[in-house]
N, CA, C and O atoms as a GROMACS GRO file, in nm:
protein
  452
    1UNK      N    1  -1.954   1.888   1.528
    1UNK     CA    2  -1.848   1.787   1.524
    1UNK      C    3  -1.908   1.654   1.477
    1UNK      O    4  -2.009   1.610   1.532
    2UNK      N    5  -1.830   1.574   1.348
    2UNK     CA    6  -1.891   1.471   1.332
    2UNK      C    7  -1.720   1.335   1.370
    2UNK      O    8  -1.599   1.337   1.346
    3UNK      N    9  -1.839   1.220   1.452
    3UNK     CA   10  -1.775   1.095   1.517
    3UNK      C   11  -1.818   0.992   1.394
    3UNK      O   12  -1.939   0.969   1.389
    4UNK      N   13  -1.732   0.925   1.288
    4UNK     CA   14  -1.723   0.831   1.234
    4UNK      C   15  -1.725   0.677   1.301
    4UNK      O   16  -1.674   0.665   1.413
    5UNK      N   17  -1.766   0.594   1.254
    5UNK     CA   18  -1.736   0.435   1.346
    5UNK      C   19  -1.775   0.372   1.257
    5UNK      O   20  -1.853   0.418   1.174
    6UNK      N   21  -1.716   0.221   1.254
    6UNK     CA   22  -1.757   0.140   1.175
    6UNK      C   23  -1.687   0.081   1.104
    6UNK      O   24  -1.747  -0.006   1.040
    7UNK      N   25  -1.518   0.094   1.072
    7UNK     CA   26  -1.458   0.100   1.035
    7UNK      C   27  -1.368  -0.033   1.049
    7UNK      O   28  -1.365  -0.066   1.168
    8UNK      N   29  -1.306  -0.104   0.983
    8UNK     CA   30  -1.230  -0.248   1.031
    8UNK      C   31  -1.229  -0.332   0.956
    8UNK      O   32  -1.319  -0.315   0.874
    9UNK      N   33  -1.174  -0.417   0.939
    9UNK     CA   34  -1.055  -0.546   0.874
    9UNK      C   35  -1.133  -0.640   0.801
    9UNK      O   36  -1.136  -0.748   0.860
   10UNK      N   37  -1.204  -0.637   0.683
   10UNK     CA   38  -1.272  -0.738   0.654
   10UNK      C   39  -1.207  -0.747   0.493
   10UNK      O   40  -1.139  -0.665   0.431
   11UNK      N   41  -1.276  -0.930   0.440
   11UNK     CA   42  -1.222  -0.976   0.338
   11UNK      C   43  -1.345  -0.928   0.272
   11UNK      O   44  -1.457  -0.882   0.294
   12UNK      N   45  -1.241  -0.973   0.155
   12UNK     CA   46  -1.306  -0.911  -0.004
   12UNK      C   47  -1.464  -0.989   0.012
   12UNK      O   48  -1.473  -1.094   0.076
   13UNK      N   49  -1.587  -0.925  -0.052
   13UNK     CA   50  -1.680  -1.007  -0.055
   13UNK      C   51  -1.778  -0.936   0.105
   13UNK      O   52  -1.899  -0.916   0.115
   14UNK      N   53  -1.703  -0.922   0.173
   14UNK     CA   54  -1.791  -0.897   0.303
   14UNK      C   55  -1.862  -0.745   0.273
   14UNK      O   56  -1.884  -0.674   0.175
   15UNK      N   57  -1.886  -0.739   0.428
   15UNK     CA   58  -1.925  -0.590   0.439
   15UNK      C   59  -1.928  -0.539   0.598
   15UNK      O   60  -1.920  -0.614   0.695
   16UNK      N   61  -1.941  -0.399   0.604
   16UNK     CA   62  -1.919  -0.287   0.692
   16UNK      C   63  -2.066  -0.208   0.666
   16UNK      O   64  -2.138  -0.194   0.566
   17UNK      N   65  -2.074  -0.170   0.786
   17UNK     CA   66  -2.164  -0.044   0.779
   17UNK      C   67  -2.092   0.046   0.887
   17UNK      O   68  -2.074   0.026   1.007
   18UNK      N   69  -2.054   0.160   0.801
   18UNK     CA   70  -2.022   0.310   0.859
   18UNK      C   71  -2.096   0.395   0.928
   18UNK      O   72  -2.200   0.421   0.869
   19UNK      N   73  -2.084   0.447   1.025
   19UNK     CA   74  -2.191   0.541   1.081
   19UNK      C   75  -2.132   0.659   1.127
   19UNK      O   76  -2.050   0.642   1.216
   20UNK      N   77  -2.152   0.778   1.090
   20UNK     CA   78  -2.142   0.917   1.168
   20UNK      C   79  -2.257   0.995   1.219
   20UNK      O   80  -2.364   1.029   1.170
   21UNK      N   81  -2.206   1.010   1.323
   21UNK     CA   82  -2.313   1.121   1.453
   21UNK      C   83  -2.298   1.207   1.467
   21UNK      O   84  -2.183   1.218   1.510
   22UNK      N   85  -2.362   1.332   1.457
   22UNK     CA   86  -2.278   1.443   1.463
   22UNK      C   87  -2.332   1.566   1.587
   22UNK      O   88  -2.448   1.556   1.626
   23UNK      N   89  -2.268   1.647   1.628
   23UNK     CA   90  -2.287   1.685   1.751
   23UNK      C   91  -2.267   1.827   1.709
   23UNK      O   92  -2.189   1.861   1.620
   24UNK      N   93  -2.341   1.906   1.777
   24UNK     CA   94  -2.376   2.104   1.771
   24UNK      C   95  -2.387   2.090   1.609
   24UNK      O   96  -2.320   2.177   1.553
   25UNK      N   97  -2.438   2.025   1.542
   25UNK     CA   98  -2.497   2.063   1.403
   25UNK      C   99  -2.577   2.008   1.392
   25UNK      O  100  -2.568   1.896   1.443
   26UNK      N  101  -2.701   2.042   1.323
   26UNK     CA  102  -2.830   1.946   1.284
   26UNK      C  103  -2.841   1.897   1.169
   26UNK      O  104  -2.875   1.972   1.078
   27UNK      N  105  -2.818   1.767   1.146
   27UNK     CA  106  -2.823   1.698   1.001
   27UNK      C  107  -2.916   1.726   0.904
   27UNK      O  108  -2.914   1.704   0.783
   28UNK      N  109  -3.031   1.796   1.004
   28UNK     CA  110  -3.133   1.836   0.869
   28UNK      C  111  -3.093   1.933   0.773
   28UNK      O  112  -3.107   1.915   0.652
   29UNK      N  113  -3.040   2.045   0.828
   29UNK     CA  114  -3.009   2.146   0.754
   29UNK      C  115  -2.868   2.176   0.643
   29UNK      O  116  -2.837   2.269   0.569
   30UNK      N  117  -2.800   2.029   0.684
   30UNK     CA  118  -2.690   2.016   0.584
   30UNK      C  119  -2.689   1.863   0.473
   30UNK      O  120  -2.751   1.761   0.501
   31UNK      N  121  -2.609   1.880   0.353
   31UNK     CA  122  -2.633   1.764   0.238
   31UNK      C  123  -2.474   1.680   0.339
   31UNK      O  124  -2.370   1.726   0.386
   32UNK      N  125  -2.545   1.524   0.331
   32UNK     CA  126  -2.460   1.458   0.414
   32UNK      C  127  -2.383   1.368   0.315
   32UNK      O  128  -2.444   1.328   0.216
   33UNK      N  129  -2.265   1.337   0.332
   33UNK     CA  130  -2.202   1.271   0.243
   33UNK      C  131  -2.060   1.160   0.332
   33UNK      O  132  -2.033   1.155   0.452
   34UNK      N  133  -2.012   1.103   0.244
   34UNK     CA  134  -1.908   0.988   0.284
   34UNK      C  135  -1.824   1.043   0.190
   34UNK      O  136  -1.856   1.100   0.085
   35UNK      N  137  -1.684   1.015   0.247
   35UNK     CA  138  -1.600   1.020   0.130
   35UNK      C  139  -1.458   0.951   0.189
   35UNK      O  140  -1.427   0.934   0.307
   36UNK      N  141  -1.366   0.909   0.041
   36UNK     CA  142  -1.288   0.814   0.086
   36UNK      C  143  -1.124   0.878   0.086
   36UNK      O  144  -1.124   0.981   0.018
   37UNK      N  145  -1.013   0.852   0.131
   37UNK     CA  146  -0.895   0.880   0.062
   37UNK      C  147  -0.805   0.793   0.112
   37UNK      O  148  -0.763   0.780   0.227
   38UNK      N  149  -0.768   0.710  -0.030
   38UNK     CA  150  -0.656   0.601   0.003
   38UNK      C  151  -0.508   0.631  -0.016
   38UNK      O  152  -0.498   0.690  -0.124
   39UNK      N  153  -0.390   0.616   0.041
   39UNK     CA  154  -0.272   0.647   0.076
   39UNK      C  155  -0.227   0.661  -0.074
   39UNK      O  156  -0.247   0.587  -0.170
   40UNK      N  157  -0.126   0.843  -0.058
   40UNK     CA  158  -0.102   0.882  -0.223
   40UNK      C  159  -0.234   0.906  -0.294
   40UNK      O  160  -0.231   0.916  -0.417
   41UNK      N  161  -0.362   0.915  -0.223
   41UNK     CA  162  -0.435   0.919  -0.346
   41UNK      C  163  -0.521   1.067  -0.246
   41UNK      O  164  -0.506   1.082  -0.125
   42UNK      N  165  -0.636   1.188  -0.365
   42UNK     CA  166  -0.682   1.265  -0.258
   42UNK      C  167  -0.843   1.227  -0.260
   42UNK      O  168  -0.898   1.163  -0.350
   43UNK      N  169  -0.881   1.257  -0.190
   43UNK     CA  170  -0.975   1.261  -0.114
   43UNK      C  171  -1.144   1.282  -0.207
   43UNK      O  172  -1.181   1.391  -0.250
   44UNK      N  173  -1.228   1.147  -0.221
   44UNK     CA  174  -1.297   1.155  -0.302
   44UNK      C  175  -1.452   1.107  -0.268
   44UNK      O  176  -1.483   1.026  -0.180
   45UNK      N  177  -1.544   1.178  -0.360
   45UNK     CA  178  -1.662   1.140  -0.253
   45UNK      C  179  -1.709   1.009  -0.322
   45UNK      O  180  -1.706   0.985  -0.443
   46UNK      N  181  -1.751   0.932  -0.226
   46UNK     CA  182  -1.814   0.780  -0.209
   46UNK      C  183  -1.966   0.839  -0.229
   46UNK      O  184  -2.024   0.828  -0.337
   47UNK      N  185  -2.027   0.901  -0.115
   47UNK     CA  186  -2.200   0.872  -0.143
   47UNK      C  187  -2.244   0.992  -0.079
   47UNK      O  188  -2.195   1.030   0.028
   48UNK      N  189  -2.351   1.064  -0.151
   48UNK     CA  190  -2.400   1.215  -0.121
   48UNK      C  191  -2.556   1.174  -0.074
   48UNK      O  192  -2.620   1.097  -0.147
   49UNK      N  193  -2.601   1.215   0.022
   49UNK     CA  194  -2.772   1.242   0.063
   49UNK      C  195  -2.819   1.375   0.028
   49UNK      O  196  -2.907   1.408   0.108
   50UNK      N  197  -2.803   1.437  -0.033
   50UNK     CA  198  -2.840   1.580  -0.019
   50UNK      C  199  -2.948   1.649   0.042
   50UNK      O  200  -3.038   1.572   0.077
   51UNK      N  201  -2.968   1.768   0.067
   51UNK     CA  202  -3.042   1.792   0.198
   51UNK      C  203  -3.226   1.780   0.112
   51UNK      O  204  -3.334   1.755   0.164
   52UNK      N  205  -3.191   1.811  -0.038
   52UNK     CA  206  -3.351   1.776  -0.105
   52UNK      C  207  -3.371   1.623  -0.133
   52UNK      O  208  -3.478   1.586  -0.182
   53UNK      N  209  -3.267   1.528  -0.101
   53UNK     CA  210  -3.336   1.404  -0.106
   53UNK      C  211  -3.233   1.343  -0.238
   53UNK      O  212  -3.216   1.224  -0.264
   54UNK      N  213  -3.189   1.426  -0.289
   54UNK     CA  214  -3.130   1.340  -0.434
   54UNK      C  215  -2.984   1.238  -0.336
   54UNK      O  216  -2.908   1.265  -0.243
   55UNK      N  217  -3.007   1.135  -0.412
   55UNK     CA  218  -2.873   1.036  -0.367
   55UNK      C  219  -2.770   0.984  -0.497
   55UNK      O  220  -2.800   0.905  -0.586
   56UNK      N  221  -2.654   1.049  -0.480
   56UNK     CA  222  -2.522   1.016  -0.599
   56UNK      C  223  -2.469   0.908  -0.478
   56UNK      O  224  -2.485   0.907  -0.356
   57UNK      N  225  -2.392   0.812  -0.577
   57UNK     CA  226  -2.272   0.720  -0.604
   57UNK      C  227  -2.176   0.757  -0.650
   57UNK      O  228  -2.189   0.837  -0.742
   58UNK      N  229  -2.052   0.721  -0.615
   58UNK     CA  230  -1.903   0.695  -0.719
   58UNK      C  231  -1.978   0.562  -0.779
   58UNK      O  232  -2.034   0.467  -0.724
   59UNK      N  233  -1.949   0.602  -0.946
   59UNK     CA  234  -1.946   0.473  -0.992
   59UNK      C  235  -1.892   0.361  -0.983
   59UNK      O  236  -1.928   0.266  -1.053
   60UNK      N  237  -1.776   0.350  -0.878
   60UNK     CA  238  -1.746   0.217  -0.870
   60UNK      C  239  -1.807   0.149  -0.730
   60UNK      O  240  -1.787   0.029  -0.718
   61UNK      N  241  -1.886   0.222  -0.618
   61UNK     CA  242  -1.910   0.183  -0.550
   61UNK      C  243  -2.120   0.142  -0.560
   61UNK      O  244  -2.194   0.082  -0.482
   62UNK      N  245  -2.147   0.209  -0.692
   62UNK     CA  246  -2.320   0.187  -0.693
   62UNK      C  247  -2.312   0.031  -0.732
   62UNK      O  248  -2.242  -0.047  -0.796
   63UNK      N  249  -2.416   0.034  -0.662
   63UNK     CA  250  -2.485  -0.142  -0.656
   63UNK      C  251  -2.400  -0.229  -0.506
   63UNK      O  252  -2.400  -0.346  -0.468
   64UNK      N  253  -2.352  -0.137  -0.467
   64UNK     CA  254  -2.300  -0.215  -0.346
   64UNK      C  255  -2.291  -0.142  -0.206
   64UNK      O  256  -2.300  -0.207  -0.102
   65UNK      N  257  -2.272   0.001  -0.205
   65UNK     CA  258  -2.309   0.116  -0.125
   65UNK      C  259  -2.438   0.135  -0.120
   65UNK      O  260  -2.510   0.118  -0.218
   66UNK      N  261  -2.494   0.183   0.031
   66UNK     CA  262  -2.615   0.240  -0.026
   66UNK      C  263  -2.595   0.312   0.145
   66UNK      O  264  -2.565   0.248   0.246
   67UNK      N  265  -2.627   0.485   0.135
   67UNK     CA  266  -2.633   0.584   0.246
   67UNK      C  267  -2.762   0.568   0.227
   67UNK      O  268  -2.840   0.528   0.140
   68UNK      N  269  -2.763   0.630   0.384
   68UNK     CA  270  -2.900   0.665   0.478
   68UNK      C  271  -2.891   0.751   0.570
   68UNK      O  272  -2.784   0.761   0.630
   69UNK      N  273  -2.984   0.822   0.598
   69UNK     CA  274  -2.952   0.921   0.697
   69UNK      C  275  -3.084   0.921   0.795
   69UNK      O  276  -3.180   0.856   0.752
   70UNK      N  277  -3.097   0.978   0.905
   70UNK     CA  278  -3.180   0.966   1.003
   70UNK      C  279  -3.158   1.125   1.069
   70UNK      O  280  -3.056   1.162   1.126
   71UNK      N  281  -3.282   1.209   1.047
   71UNK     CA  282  -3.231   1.378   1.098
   71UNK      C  283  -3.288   1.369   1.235
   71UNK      O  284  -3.301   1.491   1.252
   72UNK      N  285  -3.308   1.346   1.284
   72UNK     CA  286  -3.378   1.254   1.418
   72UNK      C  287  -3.290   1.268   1.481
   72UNK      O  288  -3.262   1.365   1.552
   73UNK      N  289  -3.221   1.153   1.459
   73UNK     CA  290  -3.094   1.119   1.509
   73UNK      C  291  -2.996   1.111   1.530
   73UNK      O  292  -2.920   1.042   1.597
   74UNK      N  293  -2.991   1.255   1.412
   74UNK     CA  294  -2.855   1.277   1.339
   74UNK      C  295  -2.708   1.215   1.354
   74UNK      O  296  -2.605   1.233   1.419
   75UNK      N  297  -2.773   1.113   1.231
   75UNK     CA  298  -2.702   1.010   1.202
   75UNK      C  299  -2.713   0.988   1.042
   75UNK      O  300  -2.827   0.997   0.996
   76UNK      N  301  -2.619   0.963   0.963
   76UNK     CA  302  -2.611   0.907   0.860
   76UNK      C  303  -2.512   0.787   0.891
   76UNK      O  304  -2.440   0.780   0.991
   77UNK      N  305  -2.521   0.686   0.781
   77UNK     CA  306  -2.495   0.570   0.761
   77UNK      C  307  -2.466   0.536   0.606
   77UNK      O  308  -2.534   0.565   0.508
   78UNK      N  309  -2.321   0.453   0.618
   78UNK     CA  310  -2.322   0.346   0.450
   78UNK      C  311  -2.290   0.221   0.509
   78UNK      O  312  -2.217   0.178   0.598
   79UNK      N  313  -2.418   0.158   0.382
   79UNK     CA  314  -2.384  -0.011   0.393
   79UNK      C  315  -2.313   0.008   0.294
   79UNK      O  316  -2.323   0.090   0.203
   80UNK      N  317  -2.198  -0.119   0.328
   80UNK     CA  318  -2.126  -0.154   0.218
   80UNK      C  319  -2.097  -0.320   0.197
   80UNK      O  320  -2.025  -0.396   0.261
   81UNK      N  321  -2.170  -0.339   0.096
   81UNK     CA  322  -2.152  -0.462   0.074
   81UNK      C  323  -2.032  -0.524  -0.058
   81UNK      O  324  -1.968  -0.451  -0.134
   82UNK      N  325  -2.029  -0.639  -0.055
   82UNK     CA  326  -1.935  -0.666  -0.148
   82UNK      C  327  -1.807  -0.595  -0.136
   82UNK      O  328  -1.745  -0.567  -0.238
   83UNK      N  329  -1.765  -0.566  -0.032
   83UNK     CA  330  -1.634  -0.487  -0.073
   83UNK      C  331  -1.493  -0.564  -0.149
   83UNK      O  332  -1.502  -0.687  -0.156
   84UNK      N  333  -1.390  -0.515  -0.195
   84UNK     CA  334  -1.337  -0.498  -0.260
   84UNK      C  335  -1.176  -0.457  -0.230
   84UNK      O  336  -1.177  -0.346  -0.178
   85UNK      N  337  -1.086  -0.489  -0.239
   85UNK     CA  338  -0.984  -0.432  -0.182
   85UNK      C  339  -0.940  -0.317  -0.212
   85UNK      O  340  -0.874  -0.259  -0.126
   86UNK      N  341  -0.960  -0.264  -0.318
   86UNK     CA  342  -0.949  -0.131  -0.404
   86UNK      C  343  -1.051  -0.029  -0.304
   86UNK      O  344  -1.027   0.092  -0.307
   87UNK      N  345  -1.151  -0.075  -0.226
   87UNK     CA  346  -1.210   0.014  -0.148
   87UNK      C  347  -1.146   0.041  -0.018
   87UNK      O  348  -1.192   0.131   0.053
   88UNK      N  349  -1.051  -0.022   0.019
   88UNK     CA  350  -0.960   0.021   0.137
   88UNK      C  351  -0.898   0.163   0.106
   88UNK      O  352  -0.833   0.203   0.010
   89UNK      N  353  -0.948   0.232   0.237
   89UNK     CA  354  -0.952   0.343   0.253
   89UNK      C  355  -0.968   0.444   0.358
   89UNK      O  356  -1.088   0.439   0.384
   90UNK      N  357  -0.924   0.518   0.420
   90UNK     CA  358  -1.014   0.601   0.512
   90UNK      C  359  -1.162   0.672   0.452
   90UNK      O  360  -1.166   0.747   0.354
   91UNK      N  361  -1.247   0.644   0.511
   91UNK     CA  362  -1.347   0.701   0.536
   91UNK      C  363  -1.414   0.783   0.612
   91UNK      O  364  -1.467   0.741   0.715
   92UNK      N  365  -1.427   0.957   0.561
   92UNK     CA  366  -1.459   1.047   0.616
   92UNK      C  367  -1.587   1.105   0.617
   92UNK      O  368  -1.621   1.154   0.510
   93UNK      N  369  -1.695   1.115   0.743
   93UNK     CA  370  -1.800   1.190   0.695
   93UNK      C  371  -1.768   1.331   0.702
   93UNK      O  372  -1.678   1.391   0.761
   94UNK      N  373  -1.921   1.394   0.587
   94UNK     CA  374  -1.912   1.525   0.562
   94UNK      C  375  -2.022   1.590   0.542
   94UNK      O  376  -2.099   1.564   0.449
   95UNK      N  377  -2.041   1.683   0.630
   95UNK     CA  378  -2.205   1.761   0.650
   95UNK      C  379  -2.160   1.940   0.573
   95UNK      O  380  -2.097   2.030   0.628
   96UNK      N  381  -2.217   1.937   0.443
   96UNK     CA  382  -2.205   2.085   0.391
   96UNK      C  383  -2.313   2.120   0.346
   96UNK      O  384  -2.412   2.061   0.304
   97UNK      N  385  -2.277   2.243   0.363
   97UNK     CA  386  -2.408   2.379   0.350
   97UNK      C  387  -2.357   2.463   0.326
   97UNK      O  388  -2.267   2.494   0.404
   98UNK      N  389  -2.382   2.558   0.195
   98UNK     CA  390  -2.326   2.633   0.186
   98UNK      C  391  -2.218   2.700   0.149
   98UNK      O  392  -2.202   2.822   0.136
   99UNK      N  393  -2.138   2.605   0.132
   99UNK     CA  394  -1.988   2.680   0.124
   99UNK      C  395  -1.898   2.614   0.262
   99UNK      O  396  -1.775   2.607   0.252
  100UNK      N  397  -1.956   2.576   0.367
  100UNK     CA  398  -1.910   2.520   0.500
  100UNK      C  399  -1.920   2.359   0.495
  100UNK      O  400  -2.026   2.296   0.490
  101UNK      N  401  -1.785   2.301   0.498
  101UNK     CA  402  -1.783   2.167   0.528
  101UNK      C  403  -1.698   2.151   0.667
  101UNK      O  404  -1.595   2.198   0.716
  102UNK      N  405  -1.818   2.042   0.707
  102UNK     CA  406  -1.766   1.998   0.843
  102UNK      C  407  -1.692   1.812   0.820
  102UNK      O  408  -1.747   1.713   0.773
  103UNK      N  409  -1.612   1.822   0.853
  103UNK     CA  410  -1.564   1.676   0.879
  103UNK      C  411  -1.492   1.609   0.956
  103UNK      O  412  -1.388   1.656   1.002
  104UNK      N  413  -1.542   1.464   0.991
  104UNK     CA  414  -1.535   1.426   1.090
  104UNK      C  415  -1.368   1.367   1.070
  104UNK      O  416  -1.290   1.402   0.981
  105UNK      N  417  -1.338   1.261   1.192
  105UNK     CA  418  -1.208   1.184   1.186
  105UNK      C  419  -1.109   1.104   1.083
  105UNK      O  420  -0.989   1.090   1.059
  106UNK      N  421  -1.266   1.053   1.026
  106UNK     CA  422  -1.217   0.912   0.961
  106UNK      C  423  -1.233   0.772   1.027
  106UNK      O  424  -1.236   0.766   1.150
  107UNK      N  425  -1.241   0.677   0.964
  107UNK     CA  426  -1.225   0.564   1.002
  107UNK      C  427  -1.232   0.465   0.875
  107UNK      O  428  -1.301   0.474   0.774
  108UNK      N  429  -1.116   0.348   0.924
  108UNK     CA  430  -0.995   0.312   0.812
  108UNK      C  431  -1.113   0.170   0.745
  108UNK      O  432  -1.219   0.115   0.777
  109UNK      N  433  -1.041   0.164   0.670
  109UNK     CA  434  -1.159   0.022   0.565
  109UNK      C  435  -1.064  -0.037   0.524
  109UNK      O  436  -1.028   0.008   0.415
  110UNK      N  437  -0.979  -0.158   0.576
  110UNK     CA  438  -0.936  -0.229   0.484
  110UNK      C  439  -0.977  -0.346   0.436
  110UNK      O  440  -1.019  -0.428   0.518
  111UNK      N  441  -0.974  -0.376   0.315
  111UNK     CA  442  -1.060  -0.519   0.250
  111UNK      C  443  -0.938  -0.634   0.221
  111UNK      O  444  -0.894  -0.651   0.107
  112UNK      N  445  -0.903  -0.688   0.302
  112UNK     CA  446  -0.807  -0.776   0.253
  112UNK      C  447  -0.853  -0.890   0.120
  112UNK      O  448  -0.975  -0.901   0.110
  113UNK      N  449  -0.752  -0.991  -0.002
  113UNK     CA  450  -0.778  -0.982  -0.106
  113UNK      C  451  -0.764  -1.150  -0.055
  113UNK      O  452  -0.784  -1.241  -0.135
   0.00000   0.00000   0.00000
């Protein structure tokens, strides 16, 4: 089970850092990712860790996103800086392996303008 947090009301220009924890799965063994879906729109990935180390962006969020993950602690994390109102969104983490995606709640991002 993954618990999202981090989520809340900030102006354009600011920033958030997201965090999901995840529980009866071990972050080592799955590629960890963020992903966003804004109302009418589906569901798209923001930022991938993959389990060999490679790290993707959505191009509209590189240079201002940046994931991290901790298998320790199993925890991944996005900073997000500079946001943007166009980045208001729910934000979902997502631990897959395999063919198996796990995902968590969500938690909402709005960037007021």
């Amino acid at each position: 089970q993954l618990q999202a947090s981090g989520g809340g009301l900030v102006q354009a220009g600011g920033s958030l850092t997201l965090s999901c924890k995840g529980a009866g799965i071990l972050f080592m063994r799955y590629s960890m990712g963020w992903y966003r879906q804004a109302p009418g729109e589906q569901r798209v990935l923001v930022a991938k860790h993959s389990l060999g180390g490679t790290i993707t962006y959505a191009d509209s969020v590189k240079g201002r996103f940046t994931i991290s993950r901790d298998n320790y602690e199993n925890t991944v994390s996005l900073q997000m800086n500079n946001l943007k109102p166009e980045d208001t969104a729910v934000y979902y983490c997502n631990a897959y392996l395999s063919g198996i995606n796990h995902w968590g709640k969500g938690t909402q991002v709005t960037v007021s303008s």
